[in-house]
DSSP file (Angstrom, degrees, kcal/mol; ACC not computed):
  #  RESIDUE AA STRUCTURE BP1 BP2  ACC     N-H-->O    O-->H-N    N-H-->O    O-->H-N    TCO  KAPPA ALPHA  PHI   PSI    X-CA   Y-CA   Z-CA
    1    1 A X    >>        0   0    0      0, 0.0     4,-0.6     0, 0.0     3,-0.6   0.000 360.0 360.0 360.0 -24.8 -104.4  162.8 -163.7
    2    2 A X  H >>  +     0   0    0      1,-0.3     4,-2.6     2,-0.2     3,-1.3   0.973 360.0  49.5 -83.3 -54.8 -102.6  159.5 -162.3
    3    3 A X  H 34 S+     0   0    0      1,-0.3    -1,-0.3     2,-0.2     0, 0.0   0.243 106.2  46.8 -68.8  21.6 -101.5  161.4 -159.5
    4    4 A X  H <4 S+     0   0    0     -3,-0.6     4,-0.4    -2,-0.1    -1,-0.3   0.440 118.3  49.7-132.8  -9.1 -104.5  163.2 -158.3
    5    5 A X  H XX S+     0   0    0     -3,-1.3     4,-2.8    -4,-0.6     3,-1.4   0.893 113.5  38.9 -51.4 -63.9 -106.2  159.6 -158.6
    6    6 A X  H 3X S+     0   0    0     -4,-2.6     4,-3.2     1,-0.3    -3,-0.1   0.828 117.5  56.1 -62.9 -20.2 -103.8  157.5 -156.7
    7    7 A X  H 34 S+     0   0    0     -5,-0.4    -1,-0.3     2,-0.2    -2,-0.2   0.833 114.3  39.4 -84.0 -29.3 -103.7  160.8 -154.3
    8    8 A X  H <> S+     0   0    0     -3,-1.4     4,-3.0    -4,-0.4     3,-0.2   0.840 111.7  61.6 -55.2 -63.9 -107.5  160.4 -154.0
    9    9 A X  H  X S+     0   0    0     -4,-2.8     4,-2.7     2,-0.2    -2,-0.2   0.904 106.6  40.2 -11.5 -86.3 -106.9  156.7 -153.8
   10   10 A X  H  < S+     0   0    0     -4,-3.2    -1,-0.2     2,-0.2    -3,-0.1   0.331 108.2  60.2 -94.8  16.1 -104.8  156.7 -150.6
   11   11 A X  H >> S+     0   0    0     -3,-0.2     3,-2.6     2,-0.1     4,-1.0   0.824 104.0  49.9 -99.7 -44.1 -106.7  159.2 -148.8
   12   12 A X  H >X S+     0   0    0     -4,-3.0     3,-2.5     1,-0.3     4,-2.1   0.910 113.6  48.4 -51.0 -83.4 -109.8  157.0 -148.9
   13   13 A X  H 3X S+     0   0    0     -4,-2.7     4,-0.6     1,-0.3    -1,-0.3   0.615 109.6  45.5 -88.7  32.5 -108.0  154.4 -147.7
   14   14 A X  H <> S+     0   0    0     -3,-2.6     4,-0.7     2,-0.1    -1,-0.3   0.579 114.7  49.3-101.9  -2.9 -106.2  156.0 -144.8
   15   15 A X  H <X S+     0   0    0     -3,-2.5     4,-1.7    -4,-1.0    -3,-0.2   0.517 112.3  54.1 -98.1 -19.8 -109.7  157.8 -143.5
   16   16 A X  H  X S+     0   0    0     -4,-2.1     4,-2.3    -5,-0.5     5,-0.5   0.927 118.4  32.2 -81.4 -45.1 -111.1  154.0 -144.0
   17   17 A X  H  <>S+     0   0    0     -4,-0.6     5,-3.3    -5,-0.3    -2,-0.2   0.860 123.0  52.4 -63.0 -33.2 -108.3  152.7 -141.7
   18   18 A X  H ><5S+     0   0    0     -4,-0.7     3,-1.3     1,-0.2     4,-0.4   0.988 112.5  39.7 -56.4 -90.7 -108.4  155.9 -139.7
   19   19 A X  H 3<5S+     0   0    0     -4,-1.7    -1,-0.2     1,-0.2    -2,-0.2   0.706 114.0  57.1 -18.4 -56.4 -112.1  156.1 -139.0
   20   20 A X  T 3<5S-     0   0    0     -4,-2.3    -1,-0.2     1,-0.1    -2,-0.2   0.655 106.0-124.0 -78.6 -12.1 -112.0  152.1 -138.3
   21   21 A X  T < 5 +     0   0    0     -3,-1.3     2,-0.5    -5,-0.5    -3,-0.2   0.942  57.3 154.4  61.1  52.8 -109.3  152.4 -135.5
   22   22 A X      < -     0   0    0     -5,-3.3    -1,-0.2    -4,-0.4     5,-0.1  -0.961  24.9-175.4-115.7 148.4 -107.1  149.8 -137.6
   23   23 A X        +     0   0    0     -2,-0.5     2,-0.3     3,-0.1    -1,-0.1   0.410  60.5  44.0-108.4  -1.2 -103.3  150.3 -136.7
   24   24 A X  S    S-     0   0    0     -7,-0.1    -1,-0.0     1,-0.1     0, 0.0  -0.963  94.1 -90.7-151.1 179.3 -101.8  147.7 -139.3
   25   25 A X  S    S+     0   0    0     -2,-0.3     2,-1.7     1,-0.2    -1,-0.1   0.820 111.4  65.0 -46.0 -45.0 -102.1  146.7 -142.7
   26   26 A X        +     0   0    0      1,-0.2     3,-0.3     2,-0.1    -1,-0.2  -0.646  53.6 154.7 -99.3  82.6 -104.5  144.1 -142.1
   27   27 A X        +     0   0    0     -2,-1.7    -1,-0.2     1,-0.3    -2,-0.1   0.379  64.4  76.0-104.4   4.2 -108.0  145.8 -140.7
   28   28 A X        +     0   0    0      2,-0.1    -1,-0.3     1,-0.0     2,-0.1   0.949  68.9 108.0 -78.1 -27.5 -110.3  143.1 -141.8
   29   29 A X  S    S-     0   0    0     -3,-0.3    -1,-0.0     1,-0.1    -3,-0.0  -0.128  77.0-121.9 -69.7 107.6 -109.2  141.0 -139.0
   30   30 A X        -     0   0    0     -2,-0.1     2,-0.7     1,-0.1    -1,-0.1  -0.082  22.2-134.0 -19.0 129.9 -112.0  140.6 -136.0
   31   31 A X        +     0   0    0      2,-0.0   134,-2.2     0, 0.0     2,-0.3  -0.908  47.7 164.0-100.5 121.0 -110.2  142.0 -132.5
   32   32 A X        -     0   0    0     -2,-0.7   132,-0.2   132,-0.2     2,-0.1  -0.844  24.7-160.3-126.9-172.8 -111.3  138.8 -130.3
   33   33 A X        -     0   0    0     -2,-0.3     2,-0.3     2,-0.0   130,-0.2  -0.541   6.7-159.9-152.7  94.8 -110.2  137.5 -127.1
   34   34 A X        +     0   0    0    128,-0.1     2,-0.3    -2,-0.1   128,-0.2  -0.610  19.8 168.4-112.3 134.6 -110.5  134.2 -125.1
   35   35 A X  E     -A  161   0A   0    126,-4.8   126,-0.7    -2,-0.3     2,-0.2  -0.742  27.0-132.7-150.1 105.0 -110.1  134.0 -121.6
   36   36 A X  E     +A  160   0A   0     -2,-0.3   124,-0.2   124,-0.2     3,-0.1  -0.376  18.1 176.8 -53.4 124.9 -110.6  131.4 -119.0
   37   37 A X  E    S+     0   0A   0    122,-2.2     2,-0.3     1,-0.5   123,-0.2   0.678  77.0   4.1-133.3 -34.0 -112.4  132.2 -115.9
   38   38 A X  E     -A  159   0A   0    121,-1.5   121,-2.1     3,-0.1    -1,-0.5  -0.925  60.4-162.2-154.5 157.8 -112.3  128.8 -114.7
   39   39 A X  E     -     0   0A   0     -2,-0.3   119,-0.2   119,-0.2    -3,-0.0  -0.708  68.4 -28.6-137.8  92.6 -110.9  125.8 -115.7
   40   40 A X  E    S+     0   0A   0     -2,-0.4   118,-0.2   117,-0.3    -1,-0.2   0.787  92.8 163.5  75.3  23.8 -111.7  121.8 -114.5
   41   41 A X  E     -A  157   0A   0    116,-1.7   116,-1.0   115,-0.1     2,-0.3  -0.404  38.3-123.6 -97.2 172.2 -112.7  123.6 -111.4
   42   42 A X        -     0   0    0    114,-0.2     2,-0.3    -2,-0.1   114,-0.2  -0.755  20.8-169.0-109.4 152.2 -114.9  122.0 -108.6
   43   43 A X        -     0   0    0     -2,-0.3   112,-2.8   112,-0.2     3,-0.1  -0.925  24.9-123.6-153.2 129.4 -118.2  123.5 -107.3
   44   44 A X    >   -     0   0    0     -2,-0.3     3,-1.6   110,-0.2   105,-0.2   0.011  38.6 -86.4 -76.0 177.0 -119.6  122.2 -104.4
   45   45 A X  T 3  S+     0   0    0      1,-0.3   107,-0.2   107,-0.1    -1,-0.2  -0.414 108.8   8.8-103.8 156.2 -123.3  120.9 -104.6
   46   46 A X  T 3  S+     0   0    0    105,-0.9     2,-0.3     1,-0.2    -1,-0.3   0.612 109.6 103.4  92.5 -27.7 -125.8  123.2 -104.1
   47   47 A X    <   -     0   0    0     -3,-1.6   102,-4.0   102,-0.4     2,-0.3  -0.809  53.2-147.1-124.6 151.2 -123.6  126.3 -104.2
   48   48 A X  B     -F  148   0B   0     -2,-0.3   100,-0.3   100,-0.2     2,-0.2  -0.806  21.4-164.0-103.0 169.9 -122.5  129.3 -106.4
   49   49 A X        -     0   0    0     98,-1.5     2,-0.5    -2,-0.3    98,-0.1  -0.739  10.9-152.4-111.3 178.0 -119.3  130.6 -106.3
   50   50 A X        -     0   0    0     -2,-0.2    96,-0.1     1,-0.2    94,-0.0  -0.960  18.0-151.6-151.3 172.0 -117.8  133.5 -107.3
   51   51 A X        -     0   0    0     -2,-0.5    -1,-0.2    94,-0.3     3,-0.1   0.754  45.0-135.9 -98.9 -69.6 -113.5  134.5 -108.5
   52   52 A X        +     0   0    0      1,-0.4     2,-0.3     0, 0.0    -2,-0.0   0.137  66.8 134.2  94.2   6.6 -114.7  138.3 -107.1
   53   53 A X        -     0   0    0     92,-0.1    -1,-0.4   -16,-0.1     2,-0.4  -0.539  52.9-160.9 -29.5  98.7 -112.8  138.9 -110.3
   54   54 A X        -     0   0    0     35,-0.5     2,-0.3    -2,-0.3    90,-0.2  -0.890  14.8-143.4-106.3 172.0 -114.3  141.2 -112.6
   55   55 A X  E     -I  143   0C   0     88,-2.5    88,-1.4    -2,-0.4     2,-0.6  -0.850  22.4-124.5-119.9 134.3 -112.7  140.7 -116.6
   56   56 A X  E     +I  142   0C   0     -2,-0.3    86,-0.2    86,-0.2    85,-0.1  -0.752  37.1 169.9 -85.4 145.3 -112.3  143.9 -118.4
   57   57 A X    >   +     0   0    0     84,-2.4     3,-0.9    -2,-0.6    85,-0.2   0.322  13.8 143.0-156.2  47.5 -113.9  143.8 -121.5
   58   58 A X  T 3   +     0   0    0     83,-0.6    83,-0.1     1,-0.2     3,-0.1  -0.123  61.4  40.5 -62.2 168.9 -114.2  147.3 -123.1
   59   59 A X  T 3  S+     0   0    0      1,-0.3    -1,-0.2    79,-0.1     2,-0.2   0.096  94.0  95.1  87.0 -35.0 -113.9  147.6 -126.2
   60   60 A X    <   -     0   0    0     -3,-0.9    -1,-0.3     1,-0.1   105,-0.2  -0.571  56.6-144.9 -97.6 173.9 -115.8  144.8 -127.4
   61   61 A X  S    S+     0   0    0    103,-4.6    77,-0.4     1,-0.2     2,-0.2   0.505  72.5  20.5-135.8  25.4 -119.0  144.1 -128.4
   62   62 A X        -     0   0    0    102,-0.4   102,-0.6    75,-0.2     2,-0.4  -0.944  54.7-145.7-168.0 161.5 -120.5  140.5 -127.4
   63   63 A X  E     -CB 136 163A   0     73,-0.5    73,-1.4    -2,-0.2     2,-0.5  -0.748  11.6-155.8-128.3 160.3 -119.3  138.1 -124.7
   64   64 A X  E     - B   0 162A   0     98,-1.3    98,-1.0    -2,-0.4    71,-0.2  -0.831  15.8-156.4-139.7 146.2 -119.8  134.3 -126.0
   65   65 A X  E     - B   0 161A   0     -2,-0.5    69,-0.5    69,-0.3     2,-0.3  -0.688   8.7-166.8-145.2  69.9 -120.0  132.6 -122.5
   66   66 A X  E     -DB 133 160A   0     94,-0.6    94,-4.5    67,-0.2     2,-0.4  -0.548   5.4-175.0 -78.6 120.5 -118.9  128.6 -122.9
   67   67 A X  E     -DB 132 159A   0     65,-3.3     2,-0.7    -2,-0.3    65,-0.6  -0.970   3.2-176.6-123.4 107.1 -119.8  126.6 -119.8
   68   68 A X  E     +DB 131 158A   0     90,-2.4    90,-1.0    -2,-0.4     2,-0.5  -0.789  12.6 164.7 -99.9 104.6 -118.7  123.1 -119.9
   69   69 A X  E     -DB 130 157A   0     61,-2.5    61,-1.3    -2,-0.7    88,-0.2  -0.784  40.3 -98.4-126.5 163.4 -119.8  120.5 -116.7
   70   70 A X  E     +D  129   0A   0     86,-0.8    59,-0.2    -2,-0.5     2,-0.1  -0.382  43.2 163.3 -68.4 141.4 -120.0  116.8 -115.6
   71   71 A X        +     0   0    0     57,-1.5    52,-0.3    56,-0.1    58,-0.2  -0.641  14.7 176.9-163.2 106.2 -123.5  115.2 -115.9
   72   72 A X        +     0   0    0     56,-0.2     2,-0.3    -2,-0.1    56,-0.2   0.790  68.8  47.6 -83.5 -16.1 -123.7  111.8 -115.8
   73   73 A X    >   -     0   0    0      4,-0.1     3,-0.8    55,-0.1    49,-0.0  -0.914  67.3-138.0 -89.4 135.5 -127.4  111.8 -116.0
   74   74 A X  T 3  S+     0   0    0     -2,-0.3    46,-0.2     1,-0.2    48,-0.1   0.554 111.1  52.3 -84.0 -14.2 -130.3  113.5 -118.1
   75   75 A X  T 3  S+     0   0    0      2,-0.0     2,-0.4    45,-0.0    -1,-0.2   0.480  85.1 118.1-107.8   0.8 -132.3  114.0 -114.7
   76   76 A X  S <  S-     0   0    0     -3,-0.8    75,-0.1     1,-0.1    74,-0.1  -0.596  79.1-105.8 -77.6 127.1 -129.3  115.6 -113.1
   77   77 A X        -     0   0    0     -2,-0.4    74,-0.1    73,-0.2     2,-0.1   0.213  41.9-121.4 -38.5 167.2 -129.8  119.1 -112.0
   78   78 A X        -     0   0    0     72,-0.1    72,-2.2    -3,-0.1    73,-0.7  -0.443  15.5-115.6 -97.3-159.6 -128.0  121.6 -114.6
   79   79 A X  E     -G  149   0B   0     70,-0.2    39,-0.7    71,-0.2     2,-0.2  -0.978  37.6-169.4-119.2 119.3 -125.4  124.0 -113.6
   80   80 A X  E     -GH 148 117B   0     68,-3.5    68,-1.0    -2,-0.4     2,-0.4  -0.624   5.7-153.5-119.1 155.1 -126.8  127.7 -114.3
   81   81 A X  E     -GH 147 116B   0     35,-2.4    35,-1.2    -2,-0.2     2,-0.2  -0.979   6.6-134.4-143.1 148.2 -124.7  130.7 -114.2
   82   82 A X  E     -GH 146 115B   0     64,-1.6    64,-2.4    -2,-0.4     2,-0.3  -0.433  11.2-147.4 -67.6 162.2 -124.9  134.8 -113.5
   83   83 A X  E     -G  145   0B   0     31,-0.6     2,-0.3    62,-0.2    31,-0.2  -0.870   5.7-161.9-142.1 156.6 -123.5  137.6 -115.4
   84   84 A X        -     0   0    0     60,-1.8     2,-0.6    -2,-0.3    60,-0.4  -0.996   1.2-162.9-137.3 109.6 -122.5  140.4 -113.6
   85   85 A X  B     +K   95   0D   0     10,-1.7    10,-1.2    -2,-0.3    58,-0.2  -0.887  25.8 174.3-124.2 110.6 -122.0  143.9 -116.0
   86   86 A X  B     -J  142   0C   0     56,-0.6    56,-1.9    -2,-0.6    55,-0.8  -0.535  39.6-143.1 -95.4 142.7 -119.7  146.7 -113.7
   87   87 A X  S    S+     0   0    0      5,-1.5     2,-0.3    53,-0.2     6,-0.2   0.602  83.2  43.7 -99.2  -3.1 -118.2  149.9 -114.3
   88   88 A X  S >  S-     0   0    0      4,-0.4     3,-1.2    54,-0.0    -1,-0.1  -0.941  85.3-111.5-122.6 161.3 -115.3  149.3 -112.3
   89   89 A X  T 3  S+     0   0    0     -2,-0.3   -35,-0.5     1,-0.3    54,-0.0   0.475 118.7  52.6 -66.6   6.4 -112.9  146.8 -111.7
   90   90 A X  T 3  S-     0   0    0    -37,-0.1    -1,-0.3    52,-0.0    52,-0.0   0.632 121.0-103.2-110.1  -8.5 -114.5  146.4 -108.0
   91   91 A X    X   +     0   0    0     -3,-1.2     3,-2.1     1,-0.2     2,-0.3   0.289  57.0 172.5 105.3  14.7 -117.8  146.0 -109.3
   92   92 A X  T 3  S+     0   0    0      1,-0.3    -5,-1.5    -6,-0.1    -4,-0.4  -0.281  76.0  16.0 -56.0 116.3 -119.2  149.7 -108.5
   93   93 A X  T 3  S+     0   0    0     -2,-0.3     2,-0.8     1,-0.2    -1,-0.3   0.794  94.4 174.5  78.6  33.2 -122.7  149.9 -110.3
   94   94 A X    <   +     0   0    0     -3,-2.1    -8,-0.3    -8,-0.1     2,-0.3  -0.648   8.2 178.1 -29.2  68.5 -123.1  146.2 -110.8
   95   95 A X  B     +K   85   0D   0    -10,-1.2   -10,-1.7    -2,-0.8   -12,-0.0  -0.714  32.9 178.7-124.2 148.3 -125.8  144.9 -111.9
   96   96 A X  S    S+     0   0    0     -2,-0.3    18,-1.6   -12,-0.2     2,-0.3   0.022  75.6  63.9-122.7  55.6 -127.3  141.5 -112.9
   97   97 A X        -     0   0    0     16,-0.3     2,-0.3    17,-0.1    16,-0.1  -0.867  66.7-177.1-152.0 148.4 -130.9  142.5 -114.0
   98   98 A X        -     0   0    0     -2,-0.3    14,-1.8    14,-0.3     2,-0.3  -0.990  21.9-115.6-125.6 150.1 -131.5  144.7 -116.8
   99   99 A X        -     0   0    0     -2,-0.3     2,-0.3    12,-0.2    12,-0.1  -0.715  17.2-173.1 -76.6 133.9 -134.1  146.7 -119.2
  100  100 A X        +     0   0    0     -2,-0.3     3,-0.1     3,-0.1    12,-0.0  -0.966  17.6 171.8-115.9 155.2 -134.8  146.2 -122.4
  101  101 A X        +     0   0    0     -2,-0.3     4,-0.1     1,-0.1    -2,-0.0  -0.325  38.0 131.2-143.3  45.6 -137.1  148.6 -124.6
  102  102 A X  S    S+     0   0    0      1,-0.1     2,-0.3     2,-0.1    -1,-0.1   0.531  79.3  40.3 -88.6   1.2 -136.3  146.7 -128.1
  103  103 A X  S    S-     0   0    0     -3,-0.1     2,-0.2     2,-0.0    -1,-0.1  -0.993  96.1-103.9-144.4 142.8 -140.3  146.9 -128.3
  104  104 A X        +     0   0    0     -2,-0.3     2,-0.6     1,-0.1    -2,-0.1  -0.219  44.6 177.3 -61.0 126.8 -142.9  149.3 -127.5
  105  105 A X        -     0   0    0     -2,-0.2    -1,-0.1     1,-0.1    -2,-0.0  -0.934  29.3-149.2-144.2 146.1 -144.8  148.5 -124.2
  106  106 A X        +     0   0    0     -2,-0.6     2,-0.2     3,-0.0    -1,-0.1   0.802  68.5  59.2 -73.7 -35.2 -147.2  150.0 -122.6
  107  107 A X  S    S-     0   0    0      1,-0.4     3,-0.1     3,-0.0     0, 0.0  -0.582  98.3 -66.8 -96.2 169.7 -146.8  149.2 -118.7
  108  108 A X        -     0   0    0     -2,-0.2    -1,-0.4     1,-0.1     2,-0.3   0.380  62.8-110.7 -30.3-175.4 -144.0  149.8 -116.3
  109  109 A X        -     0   0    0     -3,-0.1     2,-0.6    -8,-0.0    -1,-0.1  -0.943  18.6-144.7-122.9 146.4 -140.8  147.5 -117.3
  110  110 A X        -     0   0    0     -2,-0.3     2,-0.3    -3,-0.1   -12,-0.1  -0.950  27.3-116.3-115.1 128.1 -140.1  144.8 -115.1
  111  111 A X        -     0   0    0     -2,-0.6     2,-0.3     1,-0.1   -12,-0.2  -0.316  29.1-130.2 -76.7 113.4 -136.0  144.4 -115.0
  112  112 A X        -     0   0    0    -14,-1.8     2,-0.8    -2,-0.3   -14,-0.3  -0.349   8.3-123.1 -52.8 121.0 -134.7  141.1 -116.3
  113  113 A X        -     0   0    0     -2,-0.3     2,-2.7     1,-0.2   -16,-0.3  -0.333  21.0-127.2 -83.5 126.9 -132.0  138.6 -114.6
  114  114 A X        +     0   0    0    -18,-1.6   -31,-0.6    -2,-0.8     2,-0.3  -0.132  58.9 144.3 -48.2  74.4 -128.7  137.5 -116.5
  115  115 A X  E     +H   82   0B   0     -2,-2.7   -33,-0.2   -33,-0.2    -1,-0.1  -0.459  35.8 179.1-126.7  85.3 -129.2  134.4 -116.2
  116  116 A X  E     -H   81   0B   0    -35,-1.2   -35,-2.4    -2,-0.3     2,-0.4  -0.317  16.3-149.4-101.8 165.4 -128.6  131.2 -118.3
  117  117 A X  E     -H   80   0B   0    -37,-0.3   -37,-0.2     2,-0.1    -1,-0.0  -0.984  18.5-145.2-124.4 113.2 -129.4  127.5 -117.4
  118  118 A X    >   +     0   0    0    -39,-0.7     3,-1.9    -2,-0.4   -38,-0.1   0.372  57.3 150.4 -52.0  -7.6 -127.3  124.3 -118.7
  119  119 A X  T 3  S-     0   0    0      1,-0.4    -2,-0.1     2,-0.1   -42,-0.0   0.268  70.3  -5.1 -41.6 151.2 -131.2  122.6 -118.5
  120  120 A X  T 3  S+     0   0    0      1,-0.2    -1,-0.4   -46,-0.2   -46,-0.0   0.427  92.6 119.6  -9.1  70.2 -131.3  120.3 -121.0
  121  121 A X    <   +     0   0    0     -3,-1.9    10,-1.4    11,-0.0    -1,-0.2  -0.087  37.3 153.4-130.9  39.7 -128.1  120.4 -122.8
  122  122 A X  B     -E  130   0A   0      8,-0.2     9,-0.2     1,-0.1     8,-0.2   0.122  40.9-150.2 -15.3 152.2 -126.7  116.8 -122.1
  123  123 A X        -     0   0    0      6,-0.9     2,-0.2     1,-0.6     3,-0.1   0.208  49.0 -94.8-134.9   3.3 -124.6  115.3 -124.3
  124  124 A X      > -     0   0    0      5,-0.2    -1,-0.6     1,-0.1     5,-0.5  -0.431  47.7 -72.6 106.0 170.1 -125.7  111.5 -123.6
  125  125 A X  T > 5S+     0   0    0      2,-0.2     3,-1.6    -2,-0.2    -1,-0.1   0.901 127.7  67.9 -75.3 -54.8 -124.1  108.5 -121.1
  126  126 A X  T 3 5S+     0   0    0      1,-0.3    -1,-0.2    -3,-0.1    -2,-0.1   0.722 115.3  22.0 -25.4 -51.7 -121.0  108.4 -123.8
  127  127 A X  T 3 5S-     0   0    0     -3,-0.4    -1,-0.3     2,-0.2    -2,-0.2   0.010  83.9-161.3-128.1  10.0 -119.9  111.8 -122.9
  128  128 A X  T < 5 +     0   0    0     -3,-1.6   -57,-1.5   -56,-0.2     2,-0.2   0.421  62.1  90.0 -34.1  78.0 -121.3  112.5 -119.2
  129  129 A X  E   < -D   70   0A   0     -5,-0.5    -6,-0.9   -59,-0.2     2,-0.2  -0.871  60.0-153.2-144.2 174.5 -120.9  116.0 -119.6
  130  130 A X  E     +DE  69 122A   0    -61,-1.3   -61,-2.5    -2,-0.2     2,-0.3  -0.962  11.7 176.2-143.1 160.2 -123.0  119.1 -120.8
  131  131 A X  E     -D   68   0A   0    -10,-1.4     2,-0.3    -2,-0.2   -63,-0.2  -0.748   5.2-178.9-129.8-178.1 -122.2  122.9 -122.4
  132  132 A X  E     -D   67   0A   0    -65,-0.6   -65,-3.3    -2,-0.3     2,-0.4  -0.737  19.8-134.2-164.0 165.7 -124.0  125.5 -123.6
  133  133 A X  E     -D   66   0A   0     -2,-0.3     2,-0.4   -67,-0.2   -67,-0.2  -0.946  13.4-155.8-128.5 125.0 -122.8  128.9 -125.1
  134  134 A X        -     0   0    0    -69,-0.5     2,-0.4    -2,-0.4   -69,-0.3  -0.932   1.8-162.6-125.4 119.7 -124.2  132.4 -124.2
  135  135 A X        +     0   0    0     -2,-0.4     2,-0.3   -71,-0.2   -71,-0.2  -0.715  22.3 159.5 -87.4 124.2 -124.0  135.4 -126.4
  136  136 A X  B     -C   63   0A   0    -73,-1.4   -73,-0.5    -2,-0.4     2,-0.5  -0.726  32.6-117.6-119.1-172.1 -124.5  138.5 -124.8
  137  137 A X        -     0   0    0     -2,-0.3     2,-0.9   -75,-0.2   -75,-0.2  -0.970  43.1 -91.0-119.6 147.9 -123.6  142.3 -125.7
  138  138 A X        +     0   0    0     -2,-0.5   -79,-0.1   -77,-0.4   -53,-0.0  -0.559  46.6 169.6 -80.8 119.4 -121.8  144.1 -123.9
  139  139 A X        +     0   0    0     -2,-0.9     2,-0.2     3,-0.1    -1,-0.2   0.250  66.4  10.3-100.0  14.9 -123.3  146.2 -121.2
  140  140 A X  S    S-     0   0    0    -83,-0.1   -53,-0.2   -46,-0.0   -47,-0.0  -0.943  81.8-104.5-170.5 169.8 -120.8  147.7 -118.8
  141  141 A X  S    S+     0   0    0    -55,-0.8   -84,-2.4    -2,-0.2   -83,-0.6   0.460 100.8  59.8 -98.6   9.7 -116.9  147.8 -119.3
  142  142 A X  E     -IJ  56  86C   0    -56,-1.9   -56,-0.6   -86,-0.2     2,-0.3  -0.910  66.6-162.2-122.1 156.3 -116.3  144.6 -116.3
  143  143 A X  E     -I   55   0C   0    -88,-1.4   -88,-2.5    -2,-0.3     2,-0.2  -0.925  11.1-175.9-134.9 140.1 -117.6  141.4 -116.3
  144  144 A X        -     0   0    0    -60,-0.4   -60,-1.8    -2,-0.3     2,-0.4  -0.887  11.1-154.0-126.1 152.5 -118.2  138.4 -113.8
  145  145 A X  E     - G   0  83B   0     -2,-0.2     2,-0.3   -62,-0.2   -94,-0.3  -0.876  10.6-179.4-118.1 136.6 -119.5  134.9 -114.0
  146  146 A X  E     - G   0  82B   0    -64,-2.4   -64,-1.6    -2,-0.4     2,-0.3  -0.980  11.2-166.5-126.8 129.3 -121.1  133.1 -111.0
  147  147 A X  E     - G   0  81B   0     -2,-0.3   -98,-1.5   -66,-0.2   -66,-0.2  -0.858   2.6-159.5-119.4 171.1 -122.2  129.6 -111.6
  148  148 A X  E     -FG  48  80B   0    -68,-1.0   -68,-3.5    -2,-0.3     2,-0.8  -0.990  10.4-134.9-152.5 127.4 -124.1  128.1 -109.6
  149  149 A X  E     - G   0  79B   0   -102,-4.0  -102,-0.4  -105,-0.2   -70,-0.2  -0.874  15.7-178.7-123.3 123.1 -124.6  124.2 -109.1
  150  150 A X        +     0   0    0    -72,-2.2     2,-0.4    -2,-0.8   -73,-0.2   0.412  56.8  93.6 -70.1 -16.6 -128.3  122.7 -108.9
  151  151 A X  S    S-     0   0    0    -73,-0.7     2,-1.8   -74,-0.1  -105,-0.9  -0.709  84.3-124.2 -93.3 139.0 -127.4  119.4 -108.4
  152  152 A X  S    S+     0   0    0     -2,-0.4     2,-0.2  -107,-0.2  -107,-0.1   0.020  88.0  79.6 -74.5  51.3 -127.1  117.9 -105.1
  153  153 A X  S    S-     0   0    0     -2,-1.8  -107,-0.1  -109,-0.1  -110,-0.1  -0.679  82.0-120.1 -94.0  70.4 -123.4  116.8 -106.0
  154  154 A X        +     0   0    0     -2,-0.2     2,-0.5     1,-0.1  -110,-0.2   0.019  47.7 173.2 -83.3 161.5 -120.5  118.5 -106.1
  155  155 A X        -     0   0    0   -112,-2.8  -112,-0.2  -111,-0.2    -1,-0.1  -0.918  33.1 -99.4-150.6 153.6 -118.9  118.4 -110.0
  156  156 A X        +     0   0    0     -2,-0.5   -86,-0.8  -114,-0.2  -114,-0.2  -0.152  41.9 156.8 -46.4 158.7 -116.5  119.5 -112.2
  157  157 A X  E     -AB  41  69A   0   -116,-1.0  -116,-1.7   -88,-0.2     2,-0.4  -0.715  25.0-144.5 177.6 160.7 -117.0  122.4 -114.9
  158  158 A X  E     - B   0  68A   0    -90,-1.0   -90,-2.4  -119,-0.2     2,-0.4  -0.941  10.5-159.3-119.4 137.9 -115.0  125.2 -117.2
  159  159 A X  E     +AB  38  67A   0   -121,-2.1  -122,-2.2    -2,-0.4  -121,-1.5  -0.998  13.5 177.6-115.9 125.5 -116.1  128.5 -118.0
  160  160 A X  E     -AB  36  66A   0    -94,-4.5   -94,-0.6    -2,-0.4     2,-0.4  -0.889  16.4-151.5-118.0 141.8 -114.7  130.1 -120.7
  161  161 A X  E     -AB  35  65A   0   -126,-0.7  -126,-4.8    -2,-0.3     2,-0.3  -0.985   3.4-167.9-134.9 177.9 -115.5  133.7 -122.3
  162  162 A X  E     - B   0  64A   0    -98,-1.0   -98,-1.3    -2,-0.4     2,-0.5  -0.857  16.1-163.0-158.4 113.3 -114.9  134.4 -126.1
  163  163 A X  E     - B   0  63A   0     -2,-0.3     2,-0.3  -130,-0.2  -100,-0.2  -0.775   8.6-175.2-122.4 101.0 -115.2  138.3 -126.6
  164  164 A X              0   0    0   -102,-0.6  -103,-4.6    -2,-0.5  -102,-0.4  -0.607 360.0 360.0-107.3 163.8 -115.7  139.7 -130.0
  165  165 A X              0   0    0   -134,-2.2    -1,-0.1    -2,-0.3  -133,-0.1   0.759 360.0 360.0 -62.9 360.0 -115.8  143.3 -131.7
């Protein structure tokens, strides 16, 4: 009886490890990833820029998108950035507009842009800087970031992404 338990036992959990695509003892563990896309870099005023980079990031299943810049003012333009979701590492079927159908509607759909805004997230005269964080899902297995800086300055800023399963 002990041995057709324990035999029960440690197929359930090798079909739980199986199934869950864990390869070591320890499957609770989150698979993340943090990778810096730019870092203290300068962006001229006015302008976006681009790496031409795309980041793989199959496999996961949300992009956390941390954007730090200088703002020494609360009336200083922000710094706003694209997302860019590819199927290939050159960017083949790119896109930065999307659908969503998470609700019934009745007319056409009109396709949304990936786009987030630093707009009022100052941090005070203390600290003349601002961040924000963007959570997305993931839609394509590449990703690129473009920021783009509204203020007529040019200024520092870091982009970071944070990929979890």
């Amino acid at each position: 009886m002990k041995t057709k338990s324990l035999f029960y036992i440690s197929t359930f959990i090798l079909m739980t490890i199986t199934i869950h695509g864990c390869h070591s003892t320890n499957c609770c563990v989150l698979k993340t990833k943090t990778i810096p896309v730019y870092e203290s870099h300068n962006i001229p005023a006015n302008q976006g820029i681009s790496t031409g980079i795309y980041t793989d990031v199959d496999g996961y299943r949300y992009v956390n998108i941390a954007v730090e810049f200088e703002q020494n003012t609360a009336a200083e333009e922000p710094l706003s950035l694209g997302v860019v979701f590819a199927h290939s590492s050159n960017g083949k079927y790119g896109s930065r507009r999307y659908f969503t159908f998470d609700e019934n509607f009745s007319a056409p759909a009109n396709p949304q842009m990936i786009t987030v805004t630093g707009n009022a997230s100052w941090h005070g005269s203390q600290h003349k800087k601002s961040s924000y964080i963007a959570r997305l899902p993931i839609m394509g297995p590449q990703l690129q970031v473009f920021p783009f800086n509204h203020h007529n300055e040019a200024r520092k800023f870091s982009t970071i992404l944070y990929l979890t399963e």
